[in-house]
N, CA, C and O atoms as a GROMACS GRO file, in nm:
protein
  356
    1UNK      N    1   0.082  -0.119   0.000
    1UNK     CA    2   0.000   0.000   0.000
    1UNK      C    3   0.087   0.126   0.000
    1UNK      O    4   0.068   0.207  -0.091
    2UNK      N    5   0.175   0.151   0.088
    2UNK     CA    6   0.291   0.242   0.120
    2UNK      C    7   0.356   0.284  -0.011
    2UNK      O    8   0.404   0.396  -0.032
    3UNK      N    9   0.353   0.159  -0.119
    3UNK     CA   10   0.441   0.191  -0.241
    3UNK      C   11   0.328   0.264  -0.313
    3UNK      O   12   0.353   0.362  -0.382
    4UNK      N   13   0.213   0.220  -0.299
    4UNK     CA   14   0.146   0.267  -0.452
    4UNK      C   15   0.110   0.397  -0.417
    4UNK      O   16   0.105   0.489  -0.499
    5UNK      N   17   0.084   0.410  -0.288
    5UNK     CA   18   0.085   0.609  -0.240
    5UNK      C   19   0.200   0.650  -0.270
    5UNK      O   20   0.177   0.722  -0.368
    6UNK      N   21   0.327   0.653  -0.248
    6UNK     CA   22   0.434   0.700  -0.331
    6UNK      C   23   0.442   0.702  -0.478
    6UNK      O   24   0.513   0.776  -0.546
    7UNK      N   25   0.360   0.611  -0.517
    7UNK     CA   26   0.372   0.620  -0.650
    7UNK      C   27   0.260   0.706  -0.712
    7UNK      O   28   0.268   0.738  -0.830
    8UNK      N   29   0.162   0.740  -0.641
    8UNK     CA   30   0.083   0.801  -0.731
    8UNK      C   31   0.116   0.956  -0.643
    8UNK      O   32   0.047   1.045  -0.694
    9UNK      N   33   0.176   0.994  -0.562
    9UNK     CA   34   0.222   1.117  -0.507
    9UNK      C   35   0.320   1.136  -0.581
    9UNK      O   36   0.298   1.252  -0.618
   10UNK      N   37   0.433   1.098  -0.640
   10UNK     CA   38   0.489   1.084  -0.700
   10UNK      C   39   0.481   1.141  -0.896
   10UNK      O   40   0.554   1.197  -0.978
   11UNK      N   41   0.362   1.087  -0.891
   11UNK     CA   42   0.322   1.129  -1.027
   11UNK      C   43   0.252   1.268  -1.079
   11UNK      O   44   0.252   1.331  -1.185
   12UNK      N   45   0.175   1.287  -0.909
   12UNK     CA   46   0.078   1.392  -0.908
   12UNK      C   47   0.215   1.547  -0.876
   12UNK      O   48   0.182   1.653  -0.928
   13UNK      N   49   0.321   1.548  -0.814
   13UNK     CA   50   0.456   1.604  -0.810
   13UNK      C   51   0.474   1.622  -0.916
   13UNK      O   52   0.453   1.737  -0.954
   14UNK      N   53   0.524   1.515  -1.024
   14UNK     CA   54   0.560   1.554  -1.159
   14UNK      C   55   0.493   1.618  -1.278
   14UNK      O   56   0.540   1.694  -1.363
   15UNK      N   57   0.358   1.564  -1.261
   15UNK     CA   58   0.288   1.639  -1.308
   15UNK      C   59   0.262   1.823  -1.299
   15UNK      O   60   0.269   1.905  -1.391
   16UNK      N   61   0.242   1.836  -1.200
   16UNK     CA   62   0.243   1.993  -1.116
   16UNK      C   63   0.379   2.079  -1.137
   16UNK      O   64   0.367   2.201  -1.140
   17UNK      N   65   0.478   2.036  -1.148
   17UNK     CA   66   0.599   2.073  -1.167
   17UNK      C   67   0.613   2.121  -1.315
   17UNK      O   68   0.689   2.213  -1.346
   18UNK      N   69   0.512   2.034  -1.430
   18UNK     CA   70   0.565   2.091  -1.558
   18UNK      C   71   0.417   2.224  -1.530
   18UNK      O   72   0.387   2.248  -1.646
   19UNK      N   73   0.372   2.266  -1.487
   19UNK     CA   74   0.277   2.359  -1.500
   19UNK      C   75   0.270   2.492  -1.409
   19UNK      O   76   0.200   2.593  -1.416
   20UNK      N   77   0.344   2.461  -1.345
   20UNK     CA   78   0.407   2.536  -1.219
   20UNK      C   79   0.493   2.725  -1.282
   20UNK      O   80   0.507   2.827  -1.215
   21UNK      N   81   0.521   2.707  -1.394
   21UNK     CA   82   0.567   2.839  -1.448
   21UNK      C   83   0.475   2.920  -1.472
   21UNK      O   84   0.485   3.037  -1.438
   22UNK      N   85   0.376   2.875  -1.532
   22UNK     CA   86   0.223   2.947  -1.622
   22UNK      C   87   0.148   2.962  -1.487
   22UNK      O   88   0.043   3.026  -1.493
   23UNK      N   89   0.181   2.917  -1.376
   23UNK     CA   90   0.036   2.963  -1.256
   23UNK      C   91   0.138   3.088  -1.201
   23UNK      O   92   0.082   3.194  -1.175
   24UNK      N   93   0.308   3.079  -1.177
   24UNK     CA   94   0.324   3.184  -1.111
   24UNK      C   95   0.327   3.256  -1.184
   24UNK      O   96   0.338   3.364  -1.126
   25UNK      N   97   0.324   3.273  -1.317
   25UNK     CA   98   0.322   3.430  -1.392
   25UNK      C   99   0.187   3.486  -1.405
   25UNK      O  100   0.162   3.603  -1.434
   26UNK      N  101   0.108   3.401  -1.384
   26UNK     CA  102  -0.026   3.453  -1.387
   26UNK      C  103  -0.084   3.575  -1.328
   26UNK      O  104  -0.118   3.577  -1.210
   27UNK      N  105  -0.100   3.692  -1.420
   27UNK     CA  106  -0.102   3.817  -1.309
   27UNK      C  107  -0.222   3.839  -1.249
   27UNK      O  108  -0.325   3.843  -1.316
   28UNK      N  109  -0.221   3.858  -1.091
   28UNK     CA  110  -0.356   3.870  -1.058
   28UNK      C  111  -0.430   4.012  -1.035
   28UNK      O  112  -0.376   4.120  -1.011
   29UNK      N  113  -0.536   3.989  -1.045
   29UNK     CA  114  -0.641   4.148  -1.128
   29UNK      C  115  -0.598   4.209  -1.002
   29UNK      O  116  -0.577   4.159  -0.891
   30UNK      N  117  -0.586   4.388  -1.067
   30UNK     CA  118  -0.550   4.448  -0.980
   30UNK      C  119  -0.426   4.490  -0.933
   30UNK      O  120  -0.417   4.604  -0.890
   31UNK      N  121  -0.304   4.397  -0.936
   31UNK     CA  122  -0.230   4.392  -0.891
   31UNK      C  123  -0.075   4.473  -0.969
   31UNK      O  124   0.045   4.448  -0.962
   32UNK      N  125  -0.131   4.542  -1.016
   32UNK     CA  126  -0.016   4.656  -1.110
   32UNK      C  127  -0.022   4.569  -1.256
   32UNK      O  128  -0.089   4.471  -1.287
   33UNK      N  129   0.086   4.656  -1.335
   33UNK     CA  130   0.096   4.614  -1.446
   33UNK      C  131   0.213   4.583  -1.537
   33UNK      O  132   0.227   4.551  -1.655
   34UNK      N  133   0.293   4.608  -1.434
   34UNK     CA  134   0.507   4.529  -1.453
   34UNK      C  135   0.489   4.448  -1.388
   34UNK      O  136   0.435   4.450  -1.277
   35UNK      N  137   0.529   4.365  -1.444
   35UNK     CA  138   0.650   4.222  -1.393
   35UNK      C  139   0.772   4.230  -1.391
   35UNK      O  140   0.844   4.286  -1.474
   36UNK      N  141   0.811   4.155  -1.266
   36UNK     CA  142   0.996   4.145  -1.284
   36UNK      C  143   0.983   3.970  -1.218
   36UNK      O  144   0.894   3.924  -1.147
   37UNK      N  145   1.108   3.899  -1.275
   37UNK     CA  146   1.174   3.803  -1.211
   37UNK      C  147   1.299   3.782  -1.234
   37UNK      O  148   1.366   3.786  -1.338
   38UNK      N  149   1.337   3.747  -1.075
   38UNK     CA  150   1.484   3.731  -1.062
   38UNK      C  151   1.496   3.615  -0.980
   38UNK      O  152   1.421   3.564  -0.896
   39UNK      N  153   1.632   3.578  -1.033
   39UNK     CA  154   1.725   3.421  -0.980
   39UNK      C  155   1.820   3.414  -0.941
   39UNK      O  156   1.907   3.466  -1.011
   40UNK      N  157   1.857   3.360  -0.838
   40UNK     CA  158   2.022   3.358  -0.768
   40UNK      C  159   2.037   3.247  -0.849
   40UNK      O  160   1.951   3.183  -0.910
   41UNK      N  161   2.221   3.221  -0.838
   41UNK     CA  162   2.240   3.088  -0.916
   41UNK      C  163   2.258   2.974  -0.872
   41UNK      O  164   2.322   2.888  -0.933
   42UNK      N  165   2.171   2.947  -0.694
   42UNK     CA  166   2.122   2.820  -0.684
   42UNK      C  167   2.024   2.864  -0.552
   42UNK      O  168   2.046   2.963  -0.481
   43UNK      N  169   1.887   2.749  -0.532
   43UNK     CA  170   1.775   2.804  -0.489
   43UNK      C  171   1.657   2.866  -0.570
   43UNK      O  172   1.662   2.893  -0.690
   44UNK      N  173   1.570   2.882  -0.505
   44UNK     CA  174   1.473   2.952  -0.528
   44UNK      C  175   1.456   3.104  -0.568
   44UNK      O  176   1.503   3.183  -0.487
   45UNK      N  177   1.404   3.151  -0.670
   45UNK     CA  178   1.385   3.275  -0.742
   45UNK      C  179   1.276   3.363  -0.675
   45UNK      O  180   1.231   3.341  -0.563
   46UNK      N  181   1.239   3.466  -0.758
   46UNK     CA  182   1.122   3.566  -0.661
   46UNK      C  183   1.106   3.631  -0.781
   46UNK      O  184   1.194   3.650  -0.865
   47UNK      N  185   0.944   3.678  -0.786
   47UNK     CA  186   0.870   3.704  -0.887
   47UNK      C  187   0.766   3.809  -0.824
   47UNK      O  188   0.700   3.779  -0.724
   48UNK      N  189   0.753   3.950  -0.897
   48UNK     CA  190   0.605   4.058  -0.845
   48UNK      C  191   0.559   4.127  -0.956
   48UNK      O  192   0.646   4.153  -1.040
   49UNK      N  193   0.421   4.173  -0.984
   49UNK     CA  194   0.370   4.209  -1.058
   49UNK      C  195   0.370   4.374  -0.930
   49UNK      O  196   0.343   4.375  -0.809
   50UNK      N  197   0.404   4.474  -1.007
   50UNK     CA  198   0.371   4.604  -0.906
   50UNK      C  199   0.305   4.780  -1.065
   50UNK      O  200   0.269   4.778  -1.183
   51UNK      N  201   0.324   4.891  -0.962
   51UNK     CA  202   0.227   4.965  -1.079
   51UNK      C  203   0.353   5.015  -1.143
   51UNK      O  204   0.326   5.097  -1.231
   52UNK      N  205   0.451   4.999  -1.133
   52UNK     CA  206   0.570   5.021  -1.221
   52UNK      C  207   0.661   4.958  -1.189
   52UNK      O  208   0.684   4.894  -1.086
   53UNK      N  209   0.728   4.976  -1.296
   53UNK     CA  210   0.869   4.866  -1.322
   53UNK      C  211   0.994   4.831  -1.228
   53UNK      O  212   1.051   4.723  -1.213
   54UNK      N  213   1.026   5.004  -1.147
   54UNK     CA  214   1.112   4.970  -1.041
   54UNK      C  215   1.060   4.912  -0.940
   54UNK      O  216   1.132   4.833  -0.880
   55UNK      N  217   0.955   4.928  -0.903
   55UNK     CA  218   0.892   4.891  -0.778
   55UNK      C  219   0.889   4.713  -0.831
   55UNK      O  220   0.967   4.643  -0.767
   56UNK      N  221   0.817   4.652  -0.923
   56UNK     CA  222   0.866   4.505  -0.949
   56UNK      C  223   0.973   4.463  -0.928
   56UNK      O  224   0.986   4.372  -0.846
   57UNK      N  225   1.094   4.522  -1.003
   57UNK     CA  226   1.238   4.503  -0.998
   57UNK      C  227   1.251   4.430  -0.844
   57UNK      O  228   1.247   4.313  -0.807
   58UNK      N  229   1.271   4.585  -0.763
   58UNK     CA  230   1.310   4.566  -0.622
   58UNK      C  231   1.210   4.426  -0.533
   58UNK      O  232   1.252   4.328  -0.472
   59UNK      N  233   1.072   4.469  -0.559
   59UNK     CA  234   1.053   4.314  -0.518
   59UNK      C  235   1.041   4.226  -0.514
   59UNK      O  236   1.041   4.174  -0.402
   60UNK      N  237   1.022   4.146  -0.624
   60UNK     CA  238   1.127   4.060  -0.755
   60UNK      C  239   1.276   4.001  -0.670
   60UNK      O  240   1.296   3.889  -0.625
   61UNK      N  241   1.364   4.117  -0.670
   61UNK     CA  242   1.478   4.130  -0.581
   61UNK      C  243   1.479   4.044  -0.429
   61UNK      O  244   1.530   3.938  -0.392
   62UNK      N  245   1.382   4.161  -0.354
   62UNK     CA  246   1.368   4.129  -0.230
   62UNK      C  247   1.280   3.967  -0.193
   62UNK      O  248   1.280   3.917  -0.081
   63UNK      N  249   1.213   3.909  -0.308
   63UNK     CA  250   1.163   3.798  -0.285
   63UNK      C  251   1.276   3.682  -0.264
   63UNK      O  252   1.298   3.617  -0.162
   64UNK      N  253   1.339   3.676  -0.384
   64UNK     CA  254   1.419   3.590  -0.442
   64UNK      C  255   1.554   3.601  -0.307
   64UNK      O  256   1.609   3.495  -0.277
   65UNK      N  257   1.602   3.740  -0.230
   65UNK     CA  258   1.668   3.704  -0.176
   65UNK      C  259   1.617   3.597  -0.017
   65UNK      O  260   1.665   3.527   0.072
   66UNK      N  261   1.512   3.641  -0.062
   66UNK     CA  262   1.401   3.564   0.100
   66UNK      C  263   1.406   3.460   0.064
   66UNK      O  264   1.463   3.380   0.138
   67UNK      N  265   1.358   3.416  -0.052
   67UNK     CA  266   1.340   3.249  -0.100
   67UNK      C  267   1.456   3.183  -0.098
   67UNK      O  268   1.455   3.070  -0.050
   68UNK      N  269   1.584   3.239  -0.150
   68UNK     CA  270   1.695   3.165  -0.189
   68UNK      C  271   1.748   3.162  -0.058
   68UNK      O  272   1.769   3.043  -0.041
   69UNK      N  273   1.790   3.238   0.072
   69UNK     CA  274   1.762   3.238   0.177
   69UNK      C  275   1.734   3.042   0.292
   69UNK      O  276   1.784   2.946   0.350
   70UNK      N  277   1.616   3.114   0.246
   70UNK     CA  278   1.501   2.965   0.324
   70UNK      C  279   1.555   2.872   0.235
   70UNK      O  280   1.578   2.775   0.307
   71UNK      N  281   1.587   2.845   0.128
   71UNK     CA  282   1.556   2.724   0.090
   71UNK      C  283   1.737   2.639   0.058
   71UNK      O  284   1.768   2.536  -0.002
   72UNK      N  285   1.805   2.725   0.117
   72UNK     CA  286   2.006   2.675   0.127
   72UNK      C  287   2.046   2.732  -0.003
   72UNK      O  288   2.135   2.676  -0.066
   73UNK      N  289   1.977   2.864  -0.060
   73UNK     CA  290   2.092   2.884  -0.190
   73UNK      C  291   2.142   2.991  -0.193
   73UNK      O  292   2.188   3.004  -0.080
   74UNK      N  293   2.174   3.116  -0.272
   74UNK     CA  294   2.285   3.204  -0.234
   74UNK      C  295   2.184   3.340  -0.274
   74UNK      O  296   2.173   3.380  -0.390
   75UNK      N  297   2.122   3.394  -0.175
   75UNK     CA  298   2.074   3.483  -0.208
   75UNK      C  299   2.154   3.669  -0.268
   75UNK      O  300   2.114   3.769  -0.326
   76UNK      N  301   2.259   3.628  -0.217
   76UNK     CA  302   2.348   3.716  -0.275
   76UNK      C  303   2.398   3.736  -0.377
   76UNK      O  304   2.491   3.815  -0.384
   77UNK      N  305   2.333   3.645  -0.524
   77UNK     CA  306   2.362   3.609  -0.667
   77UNK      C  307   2.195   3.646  -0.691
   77UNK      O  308   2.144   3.568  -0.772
   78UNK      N  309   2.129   3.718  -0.653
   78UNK     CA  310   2.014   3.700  -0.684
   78UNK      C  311   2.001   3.816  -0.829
   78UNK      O  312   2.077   3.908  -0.801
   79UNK      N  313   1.950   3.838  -0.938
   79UNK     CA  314   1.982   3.912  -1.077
   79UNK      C  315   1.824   3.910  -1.125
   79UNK      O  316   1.746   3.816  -1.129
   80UNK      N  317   1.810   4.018  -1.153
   80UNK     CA  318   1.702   4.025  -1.255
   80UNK      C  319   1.712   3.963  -1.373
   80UNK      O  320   1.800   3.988  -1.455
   81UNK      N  321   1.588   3.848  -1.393
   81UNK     CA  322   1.636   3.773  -1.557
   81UNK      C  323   1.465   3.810  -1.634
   81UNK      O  324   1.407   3.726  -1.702
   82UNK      N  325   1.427   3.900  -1.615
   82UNK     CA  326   1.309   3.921  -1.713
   82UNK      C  327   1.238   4.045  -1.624
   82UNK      O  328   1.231   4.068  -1.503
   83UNK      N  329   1.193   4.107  -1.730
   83UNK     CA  330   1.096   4.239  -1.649
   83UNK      C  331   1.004   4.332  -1.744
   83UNK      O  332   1.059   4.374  -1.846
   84UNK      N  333   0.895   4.360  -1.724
   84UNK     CA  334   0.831   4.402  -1.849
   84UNK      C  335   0.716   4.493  -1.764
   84UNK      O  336   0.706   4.503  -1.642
   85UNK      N  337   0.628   4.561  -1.874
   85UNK     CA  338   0.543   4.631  -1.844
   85UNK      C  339   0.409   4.614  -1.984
   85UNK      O  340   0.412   4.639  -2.104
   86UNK      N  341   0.331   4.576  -1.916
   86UNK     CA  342   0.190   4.566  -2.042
   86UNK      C  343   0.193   4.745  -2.084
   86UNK      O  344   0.253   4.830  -2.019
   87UNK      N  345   0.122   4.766  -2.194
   87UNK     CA  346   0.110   4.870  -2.255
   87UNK      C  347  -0.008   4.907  -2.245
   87UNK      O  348  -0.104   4.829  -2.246
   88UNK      N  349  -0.019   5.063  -2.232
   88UNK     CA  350  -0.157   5.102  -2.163
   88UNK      C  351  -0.255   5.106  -2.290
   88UNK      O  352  -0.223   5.151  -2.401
   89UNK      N  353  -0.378   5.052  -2.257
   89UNK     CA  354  -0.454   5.029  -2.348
   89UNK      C  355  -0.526   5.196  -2.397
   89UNK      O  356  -0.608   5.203  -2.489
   0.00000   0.00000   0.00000
């Protein structure tokens, strides 16, 4: 029994993992209209939608150094690798 719950936890993990990019970029209503994300070069990254671009940047920044942080990687390599702003309609 023990195996086949690992195995189907297991599957339901891998699954979630390839879909896992498209839910965190997903911008939620309201919530400005730049994006930034940034990555140290090991650990966990940090990602914000804010009402302008520096303000993403920095917390973008300030996520990624929190995440990489908690999770054993080098938050002090942390770099902006994408950042944008929708265009006002």
């Amino acid at each position: 029994m023990k195996k086949l719950l690992l195995f189907f936890t297991s599957i339901s993990i891998a699954s979630s993992a390839t879909t896992w990019p498209h839910i965190a970029h997903a911008q939620p209503a309201g919530n400005g209209s730049c994006y930034a994300k940034a990555l140290p070069t090991k650990g966990h990254g940090g990602h914000d939608w804010a009402n302008d671009i520096q303000s993403a940047r920095n917390n973008a920044l300030a996520a990624c150094r929190k995440n990489a942080a908690q999770t054993g990687g080098t938050p002090n390599t942390c770099k902006i690798v994408e950042s944008h702003c929708r265009p006002n309609k």
